[in-house]
Structures are given as structure tokens and as C-alpha cells.
C-alpha positions, 0 to 999 in steps of 0.5 A: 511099053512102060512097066506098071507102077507099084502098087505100095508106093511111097513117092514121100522122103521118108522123114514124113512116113506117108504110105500111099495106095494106088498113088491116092494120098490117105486123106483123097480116097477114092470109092475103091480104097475105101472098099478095100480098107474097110473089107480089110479091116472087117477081115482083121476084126472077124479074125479077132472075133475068133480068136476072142471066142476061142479064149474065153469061151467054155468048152470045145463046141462053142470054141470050135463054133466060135473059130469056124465062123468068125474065122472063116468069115475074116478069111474071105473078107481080107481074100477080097480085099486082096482081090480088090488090092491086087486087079484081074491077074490076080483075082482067079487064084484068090478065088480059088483060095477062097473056095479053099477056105469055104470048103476047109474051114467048117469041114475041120470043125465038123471033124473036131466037134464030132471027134469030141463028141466020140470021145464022150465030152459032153457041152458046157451048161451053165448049171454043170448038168450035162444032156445026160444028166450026169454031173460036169465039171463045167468043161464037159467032163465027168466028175462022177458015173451015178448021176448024184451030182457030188455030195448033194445028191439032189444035182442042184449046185446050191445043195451040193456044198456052194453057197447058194448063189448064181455066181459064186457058183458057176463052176461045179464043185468036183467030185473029190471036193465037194466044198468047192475049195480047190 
């Protein structure tokens, strides 16, 4: 019985660098590879997603949110993919990596939202006013206890020293710089 052929091969000289998958050249892709590409590349694109999300989001709940699912997701497609890539023999114990993934995955975020909320972080909003009316700093920490909002007393972040507008106030100004010049 003659061994099985490689899956990665590269039958080209190497002065052309021409990868082929399954002994299909890129340009005479079969259903198969074209499944496997495109499921691999959705897992790298969701992936990317979370890491996008987990950058320029504003606060540790929509980050964590953002991570969790996007990631989670970006798993499971590229587990696929490798079922797909690597046949039947392989296909059990990416299945169990998968449910790995599955059960992991949001069981770590619930863990760290809820970590954050016992610690008393409030979410972002975008005029600073956390669910308890207490002032924020924008990224869910208090910047004073009395609920004044700062120096304008009237939590509303055009009275509180901004200069009025939407955008140019969309941090809160703090409790120890109430003109917002830090």
C-alpha cells in the first residue's frame, strides 16, 4: 500500500513559488477548495474583527462583547476549514476543539464582564452619565460621589465647562479640571 500524498505540495521548482493544495493548481479550484479557502479566510476576517473591536471600542463591556463573539466565531470557521483541509481522521478531535471553543469562549467573557461589574465599573455612554446617574469619565469610572457631574451641577456636558458642542465633547471633562484642558 503506497503512503498517502502530502497535502501541502509543491510539485513547481521553486523559482515559480507555486503552492498547490490537494494537487489543484489555484487557478483549477475544485467545490472543495473553494470552501476551504473561503471558510478560512471568514475565520481570519471575524478574527480580525475582534481584535478591531477590542482596540477601539470604549469600555470593557462592549471590548469583552466584541472579542467574544467576533472571536469565537473566527474560531469555529477556521476549525472548519481544518476539518475540511485535514479529512475524516482528523475531523473528531477538531470537533472536540471546537465544542472547546464553544463552551470557553463566552464562559470567559461572562467571567470578566461580571468581574467588572463587581468592581463597580459602570458601561461607557456616550454623554458620561452612568445607569446611576453618577458622572464618568467615559470609560466607566467615577470622577466624583455627589452626582453633581463636576462643576456644572446640571450633568449636562455643555454646562459643565465644554464648549457646547456634540463632538468636541465627547469625553467628560474630570472632576479636578473641570475646563477639560488635561
Amino acid at each position: 500500500m503506497a503512503p498517502p500524498a502530502p497535502l501541502l505540495a509543491s510539485p513547481a521548482p521553486p523559482s515559480t513559488a507555486l503552492v498547490v493544495l490537494d494537487g489543484v493548481v489555484p487557478g483549477d479550484a475544485t467545490a472543495g477548495t473553494v470552501v476551504l479557502v473561503a471558510l478560512a479566510a471568514a475565520g481570519v476576517f471575524f478574527s480580525l474583527v475582534a481584535v478591531v473591536g477590542f482596540y477601539r471600542l470604549p469600555d470593557v463591556y462592549a471590548r469583552t462583547h466584541a472579542a467574544s463573539k467576533s472571536e469565537t466565531l473566527g474560531a469555529l470557521l477556521a476549525l472548519s476549514a481544518a476539518a475540511i483541509a485535514f479529512g475524516s481522521a482528523e475531523t473528531p478531535k477538531l470537533l472536540v476543539l471546537a465544542l472547546f471553543v464553544l463552551v470557553t469562549g463566552p464562559t470567559a467573557a461572562h467571567a470578566v464582564v461580571r468581574s467588572a461589574a463587581d468592581a463597580g465599573i459602570e458601561p461607557w455612554t456616550r454623554d458620561g452619565i452612568g445607569a446611576d446617574g453618577v458622572r464618568t469619565d467615559g470609560g466607566g469610572v467615577a470622577i466624583d460621589r455627589d452626582g453633581s457631574g463636576g462643576s456644572g451641577g446640571s450633568g449636562d456636558p455643555a454646562s459643565s465647562g465644554g464648549s457646547g458642542s456634540a463632538a468636541a465633547d465627547e469625553r467628560t471633562p474630570r472632576a479636578d479640571d473641570p475646563e477639560g484642558t488635561r
